[in-house]
N, C-alpha and C positions, 0 to 999 in steps of 0.2 A: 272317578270310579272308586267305588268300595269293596273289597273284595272279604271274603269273610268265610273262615274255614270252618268245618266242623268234623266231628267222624273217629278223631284219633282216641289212642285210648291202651291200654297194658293187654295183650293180649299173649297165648301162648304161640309157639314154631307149630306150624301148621293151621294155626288157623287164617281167618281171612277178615277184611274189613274192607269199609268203603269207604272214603272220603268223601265228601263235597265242597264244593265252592260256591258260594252263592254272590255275583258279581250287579252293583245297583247304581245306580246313574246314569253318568255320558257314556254306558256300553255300546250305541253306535258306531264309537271309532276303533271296537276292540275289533284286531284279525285272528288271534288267536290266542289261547290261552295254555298252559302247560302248570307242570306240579314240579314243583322242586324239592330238592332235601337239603339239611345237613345237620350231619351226626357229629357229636362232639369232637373237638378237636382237628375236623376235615373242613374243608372248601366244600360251598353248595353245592351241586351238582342236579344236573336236569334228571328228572327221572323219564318225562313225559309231556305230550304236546299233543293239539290238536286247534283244527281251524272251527274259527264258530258257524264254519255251514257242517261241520262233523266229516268232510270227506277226505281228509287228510291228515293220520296222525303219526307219531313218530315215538319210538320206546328207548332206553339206554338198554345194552346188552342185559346187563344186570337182571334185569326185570320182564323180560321179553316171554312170553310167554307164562307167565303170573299175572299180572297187571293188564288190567284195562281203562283207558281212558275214553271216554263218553263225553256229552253235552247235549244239554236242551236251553230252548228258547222259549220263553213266554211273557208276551208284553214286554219285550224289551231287557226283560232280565235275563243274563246268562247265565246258568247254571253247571258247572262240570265238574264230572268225579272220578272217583280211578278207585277200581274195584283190586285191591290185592288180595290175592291167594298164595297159596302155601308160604305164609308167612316165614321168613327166616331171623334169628337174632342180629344179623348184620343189617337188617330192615330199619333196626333203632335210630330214629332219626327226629328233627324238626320237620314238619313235610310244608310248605308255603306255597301258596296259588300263586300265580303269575299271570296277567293279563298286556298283551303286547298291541300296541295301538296302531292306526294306521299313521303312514307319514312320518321318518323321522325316528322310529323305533322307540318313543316310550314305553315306556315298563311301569304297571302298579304290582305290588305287593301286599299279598295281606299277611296277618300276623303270625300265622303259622299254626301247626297243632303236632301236637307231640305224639308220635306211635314210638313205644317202647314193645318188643319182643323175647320175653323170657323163655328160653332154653330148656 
């Protein structure tokens, strides 16, 4: 599986951006996918999850009501994004897609994309 971000980018506090994931291959065995962070000098930390039928997602406090995460499906590609709003400078981060497989818990990772938040 390939997973491949896009979306990041310098923005100011309050505004808002989207992410995407764009996920291509053997996505059959993915069960769900989520968006991870991390900000210089900290441990990653989940921000967000969601199953690829979209009926079950999950948010870190942090982010709970700012953020949305979403997915769609077409021929076999999954696609999912996380819509933030009222951006904050503590938002600064690497943000990496994570895709969790069936059976056994594999993990892909793609390579991340940078949201930085100026004040």
């Amino acid at each position: 599986v390939q997973l491949v971000e896009s979306g990041g980018g310098l923005v100011q506090a309050g505004d808002s951006l989207r992410l995407s994931c764009a996920a291509s291959g053997s996505t059959f065995s993915i069960v769900a996918m989520g968006w991870y962070r991390q900000a210089p000098g900290k441990q990653r930390e989940s921000v967000a999850g969601i199953t690829t039928g979209g009926d079950s997602t999950n948010y870190a406090d942090s982010v709970k009501g700012r953020f949305t995460i979403s997915i769609s499906r077409d021929n076999a590609k999954n696609t999912m994004y996380l819509q933030m709003n009222s951006l904050k400078p503590e938002t600064t981060a690497v943000y990496y897609c994570m895709a969790l497989h069936y059976g056994g818990g594999q993990r892909s990772w793609g390579q991340g994309t940078q949201v930085t938040v100026s004040s």
